[in-house]
PDB file of N, CA, C and O in Angstrom:
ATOM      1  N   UNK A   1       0.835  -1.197   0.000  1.00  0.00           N
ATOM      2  CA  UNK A   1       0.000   0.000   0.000  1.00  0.00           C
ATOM      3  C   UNK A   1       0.872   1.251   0.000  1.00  0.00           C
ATOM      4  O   UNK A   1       2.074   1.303   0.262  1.00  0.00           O
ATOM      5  N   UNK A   2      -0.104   2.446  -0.407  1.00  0.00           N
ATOM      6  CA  UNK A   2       0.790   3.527  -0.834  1.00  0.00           C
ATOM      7  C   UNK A   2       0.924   3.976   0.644  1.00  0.00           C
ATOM      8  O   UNK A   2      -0.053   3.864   1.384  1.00  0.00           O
ATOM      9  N   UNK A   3       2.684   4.732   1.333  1.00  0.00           N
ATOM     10  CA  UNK A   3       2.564   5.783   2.378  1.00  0.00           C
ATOM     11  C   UNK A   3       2.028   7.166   2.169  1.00  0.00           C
ATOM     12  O   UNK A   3       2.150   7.692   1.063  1.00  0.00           O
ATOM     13  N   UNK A   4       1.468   7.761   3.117  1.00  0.00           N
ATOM     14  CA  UNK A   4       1.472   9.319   3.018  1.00  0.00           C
ATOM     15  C   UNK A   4       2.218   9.945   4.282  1.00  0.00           C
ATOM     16  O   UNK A   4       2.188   9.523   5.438  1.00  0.00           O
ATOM     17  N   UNK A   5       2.902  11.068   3.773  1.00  0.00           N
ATOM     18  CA  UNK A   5       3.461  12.099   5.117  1.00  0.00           C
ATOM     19  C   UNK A   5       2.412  12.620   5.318  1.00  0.00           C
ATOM     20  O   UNK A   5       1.578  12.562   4.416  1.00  0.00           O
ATOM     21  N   UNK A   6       2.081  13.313   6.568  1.00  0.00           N
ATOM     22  CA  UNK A   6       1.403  14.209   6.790  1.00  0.00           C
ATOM     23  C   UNK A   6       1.760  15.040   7.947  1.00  0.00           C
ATOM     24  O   UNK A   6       1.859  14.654   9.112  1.00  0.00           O
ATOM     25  N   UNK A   7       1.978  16.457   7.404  1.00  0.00           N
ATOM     26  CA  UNK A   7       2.773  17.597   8.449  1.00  0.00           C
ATOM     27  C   UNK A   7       1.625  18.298   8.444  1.00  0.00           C
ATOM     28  O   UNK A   7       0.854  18.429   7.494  1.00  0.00           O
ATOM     29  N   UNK A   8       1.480  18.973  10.080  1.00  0.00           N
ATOM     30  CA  UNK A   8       0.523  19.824  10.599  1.00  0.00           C
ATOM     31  C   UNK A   8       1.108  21.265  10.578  1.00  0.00           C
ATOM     32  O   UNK A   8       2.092  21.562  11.254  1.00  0.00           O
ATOM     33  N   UNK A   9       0.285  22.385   9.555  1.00  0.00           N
ATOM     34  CA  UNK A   9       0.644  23.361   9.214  1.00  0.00           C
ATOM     35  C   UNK A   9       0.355  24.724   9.644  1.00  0.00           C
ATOM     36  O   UNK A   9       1.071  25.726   9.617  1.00  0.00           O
ATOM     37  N   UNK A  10      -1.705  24.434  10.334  1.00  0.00           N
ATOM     38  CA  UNK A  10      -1.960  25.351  10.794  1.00  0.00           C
ATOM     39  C   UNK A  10      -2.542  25.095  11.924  1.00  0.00           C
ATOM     40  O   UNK A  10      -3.278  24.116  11.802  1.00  0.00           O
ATOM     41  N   UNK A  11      -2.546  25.606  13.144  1.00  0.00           N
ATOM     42  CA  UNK A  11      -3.239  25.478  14.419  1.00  0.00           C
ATOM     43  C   UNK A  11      -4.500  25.079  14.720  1.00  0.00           C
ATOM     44  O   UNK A  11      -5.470  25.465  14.067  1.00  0.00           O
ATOM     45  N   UNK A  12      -4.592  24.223  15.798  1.00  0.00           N
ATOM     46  CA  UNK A  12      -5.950  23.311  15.926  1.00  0.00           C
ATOM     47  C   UNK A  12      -6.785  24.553  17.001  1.00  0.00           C
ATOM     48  O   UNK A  12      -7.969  24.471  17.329  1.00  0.00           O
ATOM     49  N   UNK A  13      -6.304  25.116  17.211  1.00  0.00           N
ATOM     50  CA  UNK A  13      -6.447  26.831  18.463  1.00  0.00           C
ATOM     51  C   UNK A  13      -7.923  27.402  17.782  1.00  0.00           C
ATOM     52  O   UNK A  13      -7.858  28.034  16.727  1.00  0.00           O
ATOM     53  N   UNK A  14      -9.354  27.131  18.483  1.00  0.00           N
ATOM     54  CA  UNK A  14     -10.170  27.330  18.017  1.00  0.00           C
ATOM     55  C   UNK A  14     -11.050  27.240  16.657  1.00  0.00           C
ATOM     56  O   UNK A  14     -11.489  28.009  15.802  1.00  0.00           O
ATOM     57  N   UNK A  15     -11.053  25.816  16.963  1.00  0.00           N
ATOM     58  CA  UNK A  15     -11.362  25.157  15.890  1.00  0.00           C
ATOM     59  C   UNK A  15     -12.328  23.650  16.419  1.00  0.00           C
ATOM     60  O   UNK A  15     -11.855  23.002  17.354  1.00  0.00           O
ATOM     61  N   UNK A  16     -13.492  23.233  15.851  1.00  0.00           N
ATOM     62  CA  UNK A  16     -14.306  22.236  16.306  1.00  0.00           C
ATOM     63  C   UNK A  16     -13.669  21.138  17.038  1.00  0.00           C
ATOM     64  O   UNK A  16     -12.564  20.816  16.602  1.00  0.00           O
ATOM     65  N   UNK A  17     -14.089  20.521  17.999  1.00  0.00           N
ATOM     66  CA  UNK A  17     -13.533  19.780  18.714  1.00  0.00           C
ATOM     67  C   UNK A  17     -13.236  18.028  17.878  1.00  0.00           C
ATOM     68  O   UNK A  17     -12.251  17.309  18.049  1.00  0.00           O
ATOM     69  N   UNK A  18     -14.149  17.820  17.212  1.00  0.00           N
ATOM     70  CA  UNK A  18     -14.422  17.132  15.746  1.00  0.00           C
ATOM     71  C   UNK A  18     -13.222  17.269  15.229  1.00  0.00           C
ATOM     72  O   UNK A  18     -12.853  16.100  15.118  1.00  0.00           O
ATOM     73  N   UNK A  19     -12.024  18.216  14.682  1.00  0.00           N
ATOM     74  CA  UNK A  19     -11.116  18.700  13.993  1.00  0.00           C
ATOM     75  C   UNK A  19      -9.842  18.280  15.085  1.00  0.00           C
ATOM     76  O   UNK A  19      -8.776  17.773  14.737  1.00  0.00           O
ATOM     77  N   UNK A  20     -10.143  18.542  16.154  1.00  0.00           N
ATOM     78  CA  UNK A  20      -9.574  18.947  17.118  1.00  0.00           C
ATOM     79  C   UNK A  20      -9.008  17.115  17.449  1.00  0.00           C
ATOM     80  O   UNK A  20      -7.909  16.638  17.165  1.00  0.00           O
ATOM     81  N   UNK A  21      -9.710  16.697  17.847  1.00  0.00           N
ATOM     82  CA  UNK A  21      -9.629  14.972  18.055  1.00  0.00           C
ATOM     83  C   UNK A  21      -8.823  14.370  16.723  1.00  0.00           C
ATOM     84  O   UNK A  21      -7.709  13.856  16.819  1.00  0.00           O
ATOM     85  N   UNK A  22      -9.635  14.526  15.317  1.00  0.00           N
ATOM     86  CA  UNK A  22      -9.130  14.230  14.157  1.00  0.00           C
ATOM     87  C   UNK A  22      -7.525  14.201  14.076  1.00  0.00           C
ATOM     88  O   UNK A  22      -6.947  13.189  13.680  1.00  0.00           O
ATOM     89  N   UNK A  23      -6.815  15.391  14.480  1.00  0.00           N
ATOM     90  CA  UNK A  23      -5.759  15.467  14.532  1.00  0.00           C
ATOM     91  C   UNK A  23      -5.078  14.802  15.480  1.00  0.00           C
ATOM     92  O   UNK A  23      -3.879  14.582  15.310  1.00  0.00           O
ATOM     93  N   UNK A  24      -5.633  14.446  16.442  1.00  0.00           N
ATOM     94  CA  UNK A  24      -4.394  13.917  17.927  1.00  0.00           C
ATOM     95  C   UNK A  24      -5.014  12.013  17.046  1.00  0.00           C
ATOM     96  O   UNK A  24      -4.118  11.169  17.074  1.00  0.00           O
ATOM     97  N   UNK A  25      -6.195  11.606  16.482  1.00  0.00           N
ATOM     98  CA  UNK A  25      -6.405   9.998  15.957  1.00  0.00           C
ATOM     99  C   UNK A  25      -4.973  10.185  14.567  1.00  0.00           C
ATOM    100  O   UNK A  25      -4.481   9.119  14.199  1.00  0.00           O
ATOM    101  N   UNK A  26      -4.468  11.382  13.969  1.00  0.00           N
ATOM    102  CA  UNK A  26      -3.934  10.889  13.415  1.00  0.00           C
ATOM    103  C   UNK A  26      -2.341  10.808  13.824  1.00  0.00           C
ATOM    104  O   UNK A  26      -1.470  10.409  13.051  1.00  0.00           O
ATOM    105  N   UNK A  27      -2.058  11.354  15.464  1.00  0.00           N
ATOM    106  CA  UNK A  27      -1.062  11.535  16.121  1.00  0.00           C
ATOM    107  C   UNK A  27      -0.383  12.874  15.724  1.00  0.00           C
ATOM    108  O   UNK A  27       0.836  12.989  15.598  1.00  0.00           O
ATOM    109  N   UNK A  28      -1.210  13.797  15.553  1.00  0.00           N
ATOM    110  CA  UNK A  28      -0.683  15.062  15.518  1.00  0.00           C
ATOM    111  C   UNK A  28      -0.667  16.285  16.415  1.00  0.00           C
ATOM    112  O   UNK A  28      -1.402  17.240  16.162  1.00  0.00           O
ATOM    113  N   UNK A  29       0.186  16.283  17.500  1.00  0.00           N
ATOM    114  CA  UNK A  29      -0.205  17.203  18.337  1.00  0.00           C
ATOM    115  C   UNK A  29       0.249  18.615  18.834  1.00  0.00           C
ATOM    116  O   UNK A  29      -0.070  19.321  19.791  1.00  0.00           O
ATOM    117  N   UNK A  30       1.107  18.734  17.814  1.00  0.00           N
ATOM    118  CA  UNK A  30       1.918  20.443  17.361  1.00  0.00           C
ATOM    119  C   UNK A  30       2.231  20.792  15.974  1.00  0.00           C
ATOM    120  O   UNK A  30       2.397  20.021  15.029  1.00  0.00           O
ATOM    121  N   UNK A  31       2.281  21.999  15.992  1.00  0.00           N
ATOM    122  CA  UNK A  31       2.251  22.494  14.946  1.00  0.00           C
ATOM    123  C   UNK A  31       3.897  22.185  14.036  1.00  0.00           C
ATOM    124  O   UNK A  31       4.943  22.003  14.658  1.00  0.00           O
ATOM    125  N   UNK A  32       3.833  22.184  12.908  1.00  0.00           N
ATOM    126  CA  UNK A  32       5.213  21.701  11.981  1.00  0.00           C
ATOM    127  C   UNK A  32       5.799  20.022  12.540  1.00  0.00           C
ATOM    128  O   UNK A  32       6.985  19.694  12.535  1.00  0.00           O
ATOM    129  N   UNK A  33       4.557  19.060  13.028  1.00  0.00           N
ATOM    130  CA  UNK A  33       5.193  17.789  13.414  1.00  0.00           C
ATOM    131  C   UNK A  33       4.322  16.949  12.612  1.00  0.00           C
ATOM    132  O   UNK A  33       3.093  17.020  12.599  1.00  0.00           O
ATOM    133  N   UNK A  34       5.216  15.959  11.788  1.00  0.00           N
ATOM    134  CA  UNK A  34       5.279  14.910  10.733  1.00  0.00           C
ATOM    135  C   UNK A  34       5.006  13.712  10.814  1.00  0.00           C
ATOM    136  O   UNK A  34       5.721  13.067  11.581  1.00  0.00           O
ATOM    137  N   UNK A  35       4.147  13.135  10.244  1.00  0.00           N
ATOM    138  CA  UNK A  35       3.709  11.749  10.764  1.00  0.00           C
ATOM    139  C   UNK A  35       3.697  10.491   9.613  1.00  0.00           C
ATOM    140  O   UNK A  35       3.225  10.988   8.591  1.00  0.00           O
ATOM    141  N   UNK A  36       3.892   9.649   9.472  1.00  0.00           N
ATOM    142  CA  UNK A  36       3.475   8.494   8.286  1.00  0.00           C
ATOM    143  C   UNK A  36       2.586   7.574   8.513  1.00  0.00           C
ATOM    144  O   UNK A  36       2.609   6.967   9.584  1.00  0.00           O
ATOM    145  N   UNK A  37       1.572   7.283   7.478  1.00  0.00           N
ATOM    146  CA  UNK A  37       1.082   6.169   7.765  1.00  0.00           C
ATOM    147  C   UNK A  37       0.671   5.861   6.580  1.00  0.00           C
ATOM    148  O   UNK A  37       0.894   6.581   5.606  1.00  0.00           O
ATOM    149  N   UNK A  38       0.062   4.822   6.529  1.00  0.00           N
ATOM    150  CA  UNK A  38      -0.388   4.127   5.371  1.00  0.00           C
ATOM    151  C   UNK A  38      -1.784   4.436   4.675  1.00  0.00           C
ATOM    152  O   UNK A  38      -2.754   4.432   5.433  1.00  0.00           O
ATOM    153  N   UNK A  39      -2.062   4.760   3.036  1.00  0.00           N
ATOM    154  CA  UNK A  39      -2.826   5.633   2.888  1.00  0.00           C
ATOM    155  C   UNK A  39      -4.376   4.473   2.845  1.00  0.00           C
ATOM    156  O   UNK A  39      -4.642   4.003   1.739  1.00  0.00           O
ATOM    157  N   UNK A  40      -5.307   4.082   4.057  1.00  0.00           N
ATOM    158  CA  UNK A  40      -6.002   3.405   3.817  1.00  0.00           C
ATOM    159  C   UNK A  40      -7.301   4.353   3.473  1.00  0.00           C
ATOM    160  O   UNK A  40      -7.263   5.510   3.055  1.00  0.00           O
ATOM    161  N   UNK A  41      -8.138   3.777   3.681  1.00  0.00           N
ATOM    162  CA  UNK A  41      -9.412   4.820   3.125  1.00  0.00           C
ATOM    163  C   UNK A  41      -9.986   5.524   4.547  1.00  0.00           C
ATOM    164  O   UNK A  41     -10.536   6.617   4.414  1.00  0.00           O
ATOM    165  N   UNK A  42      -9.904   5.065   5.626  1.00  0.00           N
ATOM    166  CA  UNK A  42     -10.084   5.539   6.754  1.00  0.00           C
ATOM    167  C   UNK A  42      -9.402   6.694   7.589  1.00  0.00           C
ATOM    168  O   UNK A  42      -9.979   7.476   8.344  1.00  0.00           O
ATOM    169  N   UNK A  43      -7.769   6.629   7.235  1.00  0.00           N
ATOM    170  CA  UNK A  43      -6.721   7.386   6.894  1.00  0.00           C
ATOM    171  C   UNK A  43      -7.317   8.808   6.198  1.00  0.00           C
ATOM    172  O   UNK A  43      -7.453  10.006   6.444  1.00  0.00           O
ATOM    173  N   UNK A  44      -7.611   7.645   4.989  1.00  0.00           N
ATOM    174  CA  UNK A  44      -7.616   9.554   4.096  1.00  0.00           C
ATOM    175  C   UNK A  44      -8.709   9.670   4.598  1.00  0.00           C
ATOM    176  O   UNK A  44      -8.545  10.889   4.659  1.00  0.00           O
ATOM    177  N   UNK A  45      -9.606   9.550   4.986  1.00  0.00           N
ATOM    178  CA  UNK A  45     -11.391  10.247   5.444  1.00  0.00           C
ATOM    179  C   UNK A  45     -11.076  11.472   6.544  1.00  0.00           C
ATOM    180  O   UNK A  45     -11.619  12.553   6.773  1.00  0.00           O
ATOM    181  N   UNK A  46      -9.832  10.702   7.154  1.00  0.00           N
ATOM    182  CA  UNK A  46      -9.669  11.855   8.420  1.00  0.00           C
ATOM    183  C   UNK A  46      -8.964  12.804   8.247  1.00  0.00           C
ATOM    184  O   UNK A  46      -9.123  13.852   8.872  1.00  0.00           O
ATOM    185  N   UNK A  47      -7.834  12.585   7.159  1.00  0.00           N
ATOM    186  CA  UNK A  47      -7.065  13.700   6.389  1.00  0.00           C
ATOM    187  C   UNK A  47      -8.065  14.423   5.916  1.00  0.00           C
ATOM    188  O   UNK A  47      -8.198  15.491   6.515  1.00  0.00           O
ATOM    189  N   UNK A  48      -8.880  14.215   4.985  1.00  0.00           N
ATOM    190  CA  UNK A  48     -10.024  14.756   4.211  1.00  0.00           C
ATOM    191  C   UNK A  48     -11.017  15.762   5.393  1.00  0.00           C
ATOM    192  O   UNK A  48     -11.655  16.807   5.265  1.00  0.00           O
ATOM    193  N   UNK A  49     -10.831  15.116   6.195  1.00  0.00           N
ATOM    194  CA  UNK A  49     -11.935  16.080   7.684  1.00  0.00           C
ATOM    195  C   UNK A  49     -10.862  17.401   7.884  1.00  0.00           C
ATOM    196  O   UNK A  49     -11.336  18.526   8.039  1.00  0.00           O
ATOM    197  N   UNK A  50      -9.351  17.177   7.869  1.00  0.00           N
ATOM    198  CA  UNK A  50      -8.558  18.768   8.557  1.00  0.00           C
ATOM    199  C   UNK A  50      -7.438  18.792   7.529  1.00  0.00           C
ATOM    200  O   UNK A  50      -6.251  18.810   7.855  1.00  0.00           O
ATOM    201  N   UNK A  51      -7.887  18.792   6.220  1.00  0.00           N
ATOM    202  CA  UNK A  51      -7.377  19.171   5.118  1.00  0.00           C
ATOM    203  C   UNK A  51      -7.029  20.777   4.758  1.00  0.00           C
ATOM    204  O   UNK A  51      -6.405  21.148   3.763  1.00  0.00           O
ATOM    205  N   UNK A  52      -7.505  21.515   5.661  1.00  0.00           N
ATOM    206  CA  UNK A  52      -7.090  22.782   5.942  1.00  0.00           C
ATOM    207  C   UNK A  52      -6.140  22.990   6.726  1.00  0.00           C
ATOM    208  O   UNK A  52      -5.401  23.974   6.686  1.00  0.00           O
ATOM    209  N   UNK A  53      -6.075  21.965   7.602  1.00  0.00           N
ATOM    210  CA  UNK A  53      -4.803  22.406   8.809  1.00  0.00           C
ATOM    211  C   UNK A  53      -3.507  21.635   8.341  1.00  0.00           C
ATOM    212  O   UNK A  53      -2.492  21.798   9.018  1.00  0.00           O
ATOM    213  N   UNK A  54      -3.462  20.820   7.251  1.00  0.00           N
ATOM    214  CA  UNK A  54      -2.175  19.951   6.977  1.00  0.00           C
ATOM    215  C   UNK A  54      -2.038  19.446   5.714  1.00  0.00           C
ATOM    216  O   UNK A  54      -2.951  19.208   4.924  1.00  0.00           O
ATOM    217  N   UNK A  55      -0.664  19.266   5.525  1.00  0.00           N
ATOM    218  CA  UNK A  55      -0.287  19.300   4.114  1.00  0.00           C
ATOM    219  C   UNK A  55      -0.069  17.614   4.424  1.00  0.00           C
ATOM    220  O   UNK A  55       0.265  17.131   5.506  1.00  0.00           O
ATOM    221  N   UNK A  56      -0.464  16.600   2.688  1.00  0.00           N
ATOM    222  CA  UNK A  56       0.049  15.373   2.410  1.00  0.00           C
ATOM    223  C   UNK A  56       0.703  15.620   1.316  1.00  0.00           C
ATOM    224  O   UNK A  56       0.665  16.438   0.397  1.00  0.00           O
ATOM    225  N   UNK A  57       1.674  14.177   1.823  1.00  0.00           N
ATOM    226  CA  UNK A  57       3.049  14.000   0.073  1.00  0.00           C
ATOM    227  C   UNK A  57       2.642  12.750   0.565  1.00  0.00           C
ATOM    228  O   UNK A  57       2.322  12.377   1.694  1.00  0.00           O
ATOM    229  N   UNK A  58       2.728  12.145  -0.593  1.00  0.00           N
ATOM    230  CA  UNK A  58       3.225  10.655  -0.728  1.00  0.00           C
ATOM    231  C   UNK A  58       4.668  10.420  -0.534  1.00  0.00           C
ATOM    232  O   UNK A  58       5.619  11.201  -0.532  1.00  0.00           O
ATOM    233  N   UNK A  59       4.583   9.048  -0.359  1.00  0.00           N
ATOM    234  CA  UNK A  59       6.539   8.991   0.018  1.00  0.00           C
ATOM    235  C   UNK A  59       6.519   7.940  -0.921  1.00  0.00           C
ATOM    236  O   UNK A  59       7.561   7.354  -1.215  1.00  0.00           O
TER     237      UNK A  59
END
């Protein structure tokens, strides 16, 4: 299966709690910190939920 990076770009600092969770399920819990995982469809659903707050690359 394909990897994706995913770096957190903009602040979770007043923002739905929904968004807020999204980010710490995908282990993201500061700002400019990098994570990998594998791009399953559940994966991307939650990328797809705070697609404003973080950038993906494939690796």
């Amino acid at each position: 299966m394909k990897r994706i990076r995913i770096t957190q770009v903009k602040s979770a600092i007043d923002r739905p709690v929904r968004q807020k969770r999204s980010l710490e399920a995908l282990g993201l819990k500061k700002m400019h910190r990098t994570v990998e995982h594998t791009a399953t469809p559940q994966i991307l659903g939650i990328v797809d939920s705070v697609k404003h707050l973080v950038t993906v690359e494939e690796i």
